[in-house]
N, C-alpha and C positions, 0 to 999 in steps of 0.2 A: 504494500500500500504506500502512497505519497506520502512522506511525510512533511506537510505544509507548514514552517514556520511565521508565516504573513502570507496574506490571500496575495495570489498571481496580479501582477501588474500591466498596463497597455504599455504596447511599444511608443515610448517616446522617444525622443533626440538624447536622453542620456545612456541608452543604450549603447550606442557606436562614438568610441572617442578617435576618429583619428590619428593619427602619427604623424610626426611632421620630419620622423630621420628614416629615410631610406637612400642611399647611393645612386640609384642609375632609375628615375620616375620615369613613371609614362607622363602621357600629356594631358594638359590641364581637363583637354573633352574627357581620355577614358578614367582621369583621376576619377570626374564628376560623378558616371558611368558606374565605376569600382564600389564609390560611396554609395549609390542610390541602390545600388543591388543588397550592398551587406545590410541597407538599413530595412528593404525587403525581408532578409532572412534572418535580420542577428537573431530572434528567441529559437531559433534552432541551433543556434551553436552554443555548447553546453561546459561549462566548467566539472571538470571530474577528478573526482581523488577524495584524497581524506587530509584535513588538515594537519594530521598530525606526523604525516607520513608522505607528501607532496600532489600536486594536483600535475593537471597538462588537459589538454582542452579537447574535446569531441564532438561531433557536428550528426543531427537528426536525417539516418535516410531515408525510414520507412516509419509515420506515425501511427497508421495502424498497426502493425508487428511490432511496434516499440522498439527498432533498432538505430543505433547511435556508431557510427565508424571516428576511429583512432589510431594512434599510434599504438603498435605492439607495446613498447615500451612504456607509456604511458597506463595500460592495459594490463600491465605485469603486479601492479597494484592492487587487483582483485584476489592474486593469489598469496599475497602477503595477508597478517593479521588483520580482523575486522571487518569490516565492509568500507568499499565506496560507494559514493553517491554523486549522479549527474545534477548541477544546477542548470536553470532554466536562466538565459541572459536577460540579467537585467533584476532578477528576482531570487529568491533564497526557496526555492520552492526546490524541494532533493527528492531526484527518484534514485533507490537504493539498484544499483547492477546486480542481475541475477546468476547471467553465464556470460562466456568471452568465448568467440571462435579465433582462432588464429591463422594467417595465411602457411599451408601448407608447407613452404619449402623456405618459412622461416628460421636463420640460425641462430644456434645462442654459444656465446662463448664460456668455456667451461673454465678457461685460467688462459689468459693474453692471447695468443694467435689460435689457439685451440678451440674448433667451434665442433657441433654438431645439429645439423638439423632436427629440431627438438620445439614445442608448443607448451614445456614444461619450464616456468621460472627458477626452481631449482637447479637448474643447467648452468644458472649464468644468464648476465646482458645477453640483449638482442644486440645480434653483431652488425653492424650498420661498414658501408651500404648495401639493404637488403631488403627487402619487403617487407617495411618495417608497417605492419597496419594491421588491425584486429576488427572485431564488428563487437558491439556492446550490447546485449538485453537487458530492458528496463522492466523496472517491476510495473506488474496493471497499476492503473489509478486515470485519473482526467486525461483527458485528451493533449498530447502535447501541442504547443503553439504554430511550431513550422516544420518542415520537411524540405531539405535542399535537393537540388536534382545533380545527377550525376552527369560529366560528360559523354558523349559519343567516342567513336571512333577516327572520323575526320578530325575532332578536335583534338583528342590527345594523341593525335600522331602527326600534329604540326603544330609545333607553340613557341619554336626559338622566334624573339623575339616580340613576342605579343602579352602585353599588358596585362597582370595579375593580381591581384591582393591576398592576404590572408588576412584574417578574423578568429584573431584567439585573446590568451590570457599571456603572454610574454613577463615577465616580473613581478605575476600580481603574486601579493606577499601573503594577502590576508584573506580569512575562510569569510564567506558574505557573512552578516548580519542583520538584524533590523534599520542599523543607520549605514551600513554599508555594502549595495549591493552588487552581485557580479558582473563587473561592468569591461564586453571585450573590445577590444581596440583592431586598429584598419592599419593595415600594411601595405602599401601598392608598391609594387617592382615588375622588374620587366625576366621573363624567361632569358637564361644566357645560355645553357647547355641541356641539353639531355645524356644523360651517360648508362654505363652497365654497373650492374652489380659487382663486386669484386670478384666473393664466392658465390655465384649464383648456382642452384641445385635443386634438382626437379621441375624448373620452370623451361619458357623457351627461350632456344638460346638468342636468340635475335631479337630478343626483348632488349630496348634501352628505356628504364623507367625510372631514371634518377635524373629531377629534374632541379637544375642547380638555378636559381635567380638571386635579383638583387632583394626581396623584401626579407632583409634581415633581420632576427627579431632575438631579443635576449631568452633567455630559460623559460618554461611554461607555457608555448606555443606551441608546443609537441602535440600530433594531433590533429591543429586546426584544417581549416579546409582550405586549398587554393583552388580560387575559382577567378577565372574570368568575367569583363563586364558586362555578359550575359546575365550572370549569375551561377552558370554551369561550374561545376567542381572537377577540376583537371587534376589533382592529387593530393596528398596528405603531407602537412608538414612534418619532419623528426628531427633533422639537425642543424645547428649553426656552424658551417665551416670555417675554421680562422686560413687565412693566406697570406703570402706574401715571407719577406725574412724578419718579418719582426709579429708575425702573425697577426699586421694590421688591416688587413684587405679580408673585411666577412660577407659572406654568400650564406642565401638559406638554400639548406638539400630538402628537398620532399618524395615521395613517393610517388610514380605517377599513378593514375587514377586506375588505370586497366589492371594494376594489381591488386585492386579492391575485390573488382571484379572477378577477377580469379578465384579472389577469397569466397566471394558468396557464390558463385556458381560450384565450385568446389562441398562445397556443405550444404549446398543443398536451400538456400539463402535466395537467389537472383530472382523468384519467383516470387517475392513478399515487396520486393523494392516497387515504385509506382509506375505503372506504363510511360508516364512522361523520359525514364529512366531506366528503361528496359536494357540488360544488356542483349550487345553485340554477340557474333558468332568468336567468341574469347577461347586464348587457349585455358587448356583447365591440366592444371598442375597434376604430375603425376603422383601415385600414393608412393610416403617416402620408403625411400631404399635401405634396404639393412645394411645396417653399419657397422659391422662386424667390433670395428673399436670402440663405437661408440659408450656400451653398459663399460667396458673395461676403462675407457676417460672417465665415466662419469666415478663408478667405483673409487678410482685412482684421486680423482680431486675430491671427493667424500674426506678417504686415508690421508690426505693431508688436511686438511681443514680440521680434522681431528689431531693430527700434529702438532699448528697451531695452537691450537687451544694448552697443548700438553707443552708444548717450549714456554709458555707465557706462567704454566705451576711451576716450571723450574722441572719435570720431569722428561731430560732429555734424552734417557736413554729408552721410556717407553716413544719420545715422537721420533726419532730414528728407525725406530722398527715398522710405525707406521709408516715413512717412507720408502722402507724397504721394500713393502708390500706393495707402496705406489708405482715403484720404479720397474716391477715384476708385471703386474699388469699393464703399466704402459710406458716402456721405456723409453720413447720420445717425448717424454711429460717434464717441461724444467723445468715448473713446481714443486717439484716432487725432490729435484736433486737439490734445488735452491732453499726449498724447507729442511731436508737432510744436512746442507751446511750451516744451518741456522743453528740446528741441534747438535751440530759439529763445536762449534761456534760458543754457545751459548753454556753447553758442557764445560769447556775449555777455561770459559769468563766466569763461570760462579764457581766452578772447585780449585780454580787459580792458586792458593793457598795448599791446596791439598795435594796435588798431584805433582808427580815425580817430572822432570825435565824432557825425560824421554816420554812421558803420559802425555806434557802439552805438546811437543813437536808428532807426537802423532795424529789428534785431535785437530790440529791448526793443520796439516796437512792433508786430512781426511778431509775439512772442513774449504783448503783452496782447491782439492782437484772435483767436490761436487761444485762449486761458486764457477770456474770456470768450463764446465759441461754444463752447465742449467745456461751460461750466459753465452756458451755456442749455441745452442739449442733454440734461444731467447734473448739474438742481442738488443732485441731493443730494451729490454727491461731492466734497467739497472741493477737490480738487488746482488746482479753476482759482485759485480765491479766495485758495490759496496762491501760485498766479505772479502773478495778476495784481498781491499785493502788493510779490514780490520784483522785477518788472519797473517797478512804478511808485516800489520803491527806488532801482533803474540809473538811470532818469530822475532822480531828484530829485539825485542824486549827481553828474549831469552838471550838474547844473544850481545847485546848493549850495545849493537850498532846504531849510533848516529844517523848512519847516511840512510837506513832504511827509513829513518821517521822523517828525516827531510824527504826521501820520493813519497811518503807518505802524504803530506803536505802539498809536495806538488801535484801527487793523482787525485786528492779533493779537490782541491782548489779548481784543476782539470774539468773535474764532471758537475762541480757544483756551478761552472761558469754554463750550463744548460741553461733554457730558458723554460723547460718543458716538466722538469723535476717533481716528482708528488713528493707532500710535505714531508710523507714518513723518511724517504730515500736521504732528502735535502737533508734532516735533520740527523739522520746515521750517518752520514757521510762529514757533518759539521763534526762531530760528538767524536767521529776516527782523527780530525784534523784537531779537536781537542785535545786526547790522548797524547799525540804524536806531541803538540807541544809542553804537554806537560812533564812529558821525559826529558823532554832536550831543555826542560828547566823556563820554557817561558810563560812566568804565571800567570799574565795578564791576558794574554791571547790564550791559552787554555780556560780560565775563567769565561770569558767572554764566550769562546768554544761551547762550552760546555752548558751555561745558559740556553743561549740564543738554539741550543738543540731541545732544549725542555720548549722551551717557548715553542717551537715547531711541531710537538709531537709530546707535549705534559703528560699523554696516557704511557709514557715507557718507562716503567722502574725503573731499566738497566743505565738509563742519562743518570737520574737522582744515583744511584750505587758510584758511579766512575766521578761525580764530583764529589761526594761524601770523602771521596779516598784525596782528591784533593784539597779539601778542607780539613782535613788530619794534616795530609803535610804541611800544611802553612798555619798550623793549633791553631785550628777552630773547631773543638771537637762540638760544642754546643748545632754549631749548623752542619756539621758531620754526621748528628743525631738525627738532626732535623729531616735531613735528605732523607736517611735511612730509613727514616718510621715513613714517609712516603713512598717510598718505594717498594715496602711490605704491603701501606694497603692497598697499594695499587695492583700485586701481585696476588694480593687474596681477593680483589672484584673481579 
């Protein structure tokens, strides 16, 4: 049933806000054109998610059958805890999602380059670019407000260059309320490319249905509809692509529409959408192919994710085994060798004290030759480049070489000069450049180090432990304590 928190509202003028930043407009006629269509349709384009857990926007195709088309991705939210709920634009009126179809020969990535054509969010992100689009059921209740029409076949297989908008929620931060309601905003840009999938699989291959324009739009546009100044819907939005050497040149990527297509004639779907929107003679995806590695990845990334968990109790020698198990099922998995050296790693840094000289050059050994197989396997991902430094730290420390801890310093400094770095990476890599200088005696830049690494990444005990030890050497056992009772209960949440 709806559930109504203030009775539905008439479409007025605050419905559709405008935008006034897009890079490459059409013209002033089809701007006019853009606008006068979404304010046609905006109560069919629907704010969806849970606020507690992120929204992205979905657009009404069939008001009788209740169904609402989206981004997969956005879509992935029904299978997380709780429910979602579609808002109606313009009003706070939530119909709760009951099922989600997914298009067929969508992939999800199970650990970085590693995808499997898979409909299950447990998998892993939707790996984009890919038919990133789902179809949403809404529960019974009042009649929804609009229904937008889908394109033809003429249309979405000639668009470079022709005049588009989108009509979503891009930044909206806040769940509607009674003084605040879901209010989507106009995008107009011009088509610049059509392209192919990367991994495209089970579809046809002469499909090019990524459609790259200028109406660029920040976070929470996921989803909406591009449509032309007909009104017609030529594809789904899903990402913002950064370009250029400074990643200042953005493009929006969308889905074209014919993938929708596929999606509901594929399920059985195409016959509820409205005559006005009838599909085309569409290829219809095949049923997916067994994937012989596929249970053996998913298996394999489970065995590490429970690893994880077990490196973070300080039990390294149960999350070693569980990689052992990973690397057995799927030995082109560097997750699996990269968690192994964590637990190489991590063994090595908390029994420091305990263990015999030949125990750490085994460990740190053990722990640089899985760092550089998981980062052959997976150069793009930094984490090996991160052990390999902190393990060829352990060595040099046994060994009270200087010059290791200055290449130390120099191969951070190296990778931290990235501009692409995820926090956690940034902040292991500071916390290695820390260490190194706190050997070679300079305290200030180890401090600073070793901060500015909590600050990056405050949920890691193991930064609080490595400046505890530096606040012993320079007597301060009071914030020595301090670090340390933090880094216990961070180890016990």
């Amino acid at each position: 049933m709806i559930r109504r928190l203030v009775p539905s509202i008439a479409i007025l003028s605050v419905l559709l806000v405008p935008s006034t930043t897009f890079s490459q407009s059409p013209g002033r006629e089809d701007v006019a054109r853009l606008t006068q269509s979404a304010r046609n349709q905006a109560t069919g384009v629907l704010l969806v998610g849970d606020p507690q857990r992120g929204q992205g926007t979905a657009f009404v195709i069939s008001r009788k059958h209740r169904l609402a088309a989206t981004a997969a991705h956005v879509a992935d939210l029904y299978q997380g805890p709780g429910t979602i709920v579609a808002v109606v634009n313009g009003s706070i009126a939530a119909y709760r999602v009951t099922k989600v179809w997914y298009h067929p020969s969508l992939r999800r990535s199970l650990d970085g380059s590693l995808t499997v054509r898979s409909p299950d969010a447990i998998d892993g992100s939707v790996a984009v670019p890919g038919p990133d689009v789902a179809v949403l059921q809404l529960e019974d209740g009042p009649e929804l407000p609009t229904e937008l029409t889908l394109a033809g076949p003429d249309e979405a297989g000639r668009l470079l260059g022709k005049p588009i908008a989108l009509l979503g929620y891009p930044g909206y931060a806040d769940w509607p309320t009674q003084s605040r309601l879901a209010v989507a905003t106009l995008h107009p840009g011009i088509v610049r490319t059509h392209d192919t999938y990367t991994f495209f699989d089970g579809g046809h291959p002469g499909s090019r249905q990524v459609l790259e324009h200028s109406a660029a739009t920040p976070e929470g546009s996921s989803g909406s509809p591009v449509f032309l100044p007909d009104g017609k819907v030529v594809g789904i939005h899903n990402i913002l692509r950064l370009q250029g050497p400074e990643g200042d040149v953005q493009s929006g990527m969308s889905v074209r529409v014919d993938a929708l297509w596929e999606l509901l004639v594929y399920h059985g779907l195409a016959n509820k959408i409205p005559a006005a929107s009838r599909p085309w003679d569409v290829f219809v995806p095949a049923e997916p192919a067994a994937e012989p590695r596929r249970e053996n990845l998913r298996r394999a990334v489970r065995l590490v994710r429970k690893a994880e968990a077990l490196t973070a109790k300080n039990e390294h020698r149960a999350a070693g085994e569980k990689c052992n198990e990973a690397i057995q099922l799927a030995p082109e998995y560097a997750g699996a060798y990269l968690q192994r050296s964590r637990a190489f790693t991590g063994y090595c840094g908390t029994n420091w004290t305990l263990l015999s000289p030949s125990e750490k050059r085994k460990q740190a050994g053990w722990a640089i030759d899985d760092a550089k197989t998981g980062f052959l396997l997976s150069p793009e991902r930094t984490e090996g480049l991160c052990l390999l430094l902190q393990n060829s730290l352990f060595l040099g420390h046994l060994d009270g070489d200087r010059a290791v801890f200055q290449e130390t310093i120099a191969g951070a400094d190296e990778v931290l000069a990235r501009k692409h770095l995820n926090a956690h990476d940034r902040s292991f890599l500071t916390n290695c450049r820390g260490q190194a200088r706190h050997y070679l005696g300079d305290w200030g830049g180890a401090l600073r180090d070793y901060s500015e690494s909590i600050r990056l990444a405050p949920s890691e005990p193991f930064w609080y432990v490595n400046r505890a030890q530096y606040w012993d050497q320079r007597g301060r056992p009071d914030l020595a304590a301090a670090d340390r009772r933090t880094a216990q209960a961070l180890q016990r949440r």
